[in-house]
N, C-alpha and C positions, 0 to 999 in steps of 0.2 A: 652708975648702973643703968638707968635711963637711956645715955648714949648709945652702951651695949646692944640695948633692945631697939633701940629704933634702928641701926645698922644693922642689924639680922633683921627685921621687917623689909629695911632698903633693900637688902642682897639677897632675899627670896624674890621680894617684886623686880627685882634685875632678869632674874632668872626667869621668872616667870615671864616677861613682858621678853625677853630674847624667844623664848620656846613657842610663843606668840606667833610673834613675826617671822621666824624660820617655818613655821607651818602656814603661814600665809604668803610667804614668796614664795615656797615648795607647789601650794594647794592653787596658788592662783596662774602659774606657768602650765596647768594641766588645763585640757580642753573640755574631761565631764563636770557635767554641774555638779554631781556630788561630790567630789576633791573641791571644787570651788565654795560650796555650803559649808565643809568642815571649814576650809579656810577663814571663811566669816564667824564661824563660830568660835576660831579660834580670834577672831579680831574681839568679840563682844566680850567672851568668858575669860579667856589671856592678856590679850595685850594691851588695849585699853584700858581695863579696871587696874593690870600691873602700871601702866604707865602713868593713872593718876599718882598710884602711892608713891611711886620713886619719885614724881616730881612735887611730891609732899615733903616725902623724909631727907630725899638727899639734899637741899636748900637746910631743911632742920641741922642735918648734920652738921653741915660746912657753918651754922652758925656757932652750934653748939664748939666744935671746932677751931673757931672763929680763922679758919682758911681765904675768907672769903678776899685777901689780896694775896695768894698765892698764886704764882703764874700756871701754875701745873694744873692748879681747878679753872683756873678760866679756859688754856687750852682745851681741858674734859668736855666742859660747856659747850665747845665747837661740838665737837665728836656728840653730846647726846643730843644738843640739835636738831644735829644733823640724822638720828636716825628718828629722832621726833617728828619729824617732819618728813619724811620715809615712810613712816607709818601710816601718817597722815595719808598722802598720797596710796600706800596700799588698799590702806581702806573705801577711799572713794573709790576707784576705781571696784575692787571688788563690786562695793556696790552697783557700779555703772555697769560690771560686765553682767552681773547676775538679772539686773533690770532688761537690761537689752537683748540678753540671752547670746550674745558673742560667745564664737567658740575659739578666735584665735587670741591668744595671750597675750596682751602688749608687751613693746620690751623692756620694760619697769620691771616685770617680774623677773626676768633675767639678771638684772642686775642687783636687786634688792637684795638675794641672800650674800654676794660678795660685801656688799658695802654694808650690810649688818654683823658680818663678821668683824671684818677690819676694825668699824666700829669699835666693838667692844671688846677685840684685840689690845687697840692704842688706848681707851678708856680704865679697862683693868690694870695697864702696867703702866699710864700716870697714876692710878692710885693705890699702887702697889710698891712704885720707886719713888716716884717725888721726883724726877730729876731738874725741877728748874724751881 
């Protein structure tokens, strides 16, 4: 029952830490400061605090699990990474542009909502199929 619950904790904090970042690659490609405020706000209140739990829970998981030499979680691993460290980068920059007062977008924000989709595109259905 335990597992039950921390897997619905994981796959809220999923969700929540995606709905994060889609409004911070949205909010930070726009030139007024206020699209660019929610966007940090959506960093501090969404997807940071989401992104500690999942990399709480889902390590829990894959224990509880015991996955942990299944090829299909370590490929996942690439993939949250990868949008781990996306984030990363969204963030400082937010911060960098809001400090500087820039009004043109770097092109990270351009690219940030495709490669956060895909992301969690190929993440959902390694953990969805298992195929390797």
């Amino acid at each position: 029952m335990l597992y039950l619950w921390i897997k619905a904790v994981h796959l809220i904090a999923v969700i929540t830490f995606i709905a994060g970042m889609v409004t911070m690659a949205l909010g930070g490609r726009l030139a007024q400061p206020e699209w660019r405020r929610i966007a940090r706000r959506a960093d501090y209140g969404l997807a940071s605090p989401a992104l500690i739990v999942v990399w709480i829970t889902g390590p829990a998981l894959a224990i509880m699990a015991n996955w942990w030499h299944a090829p299909w979680l370590m490929a996942k691993l690439v993939f949250v990474i990868v949008v781990s460290a996306l984030h990363g980068r969204l963030s400082a920059t937010l911060r960098r542009l809001e400090r500087d007062g820039r009004t043109n977008p770097p092109a990270l924000f351009g690219r940030a909502l495709p490669i956060t989709m895909l992301s969690m595109a190929v993440i959902v259905a390694l953990v969805i199929v298992k195929p390797f």
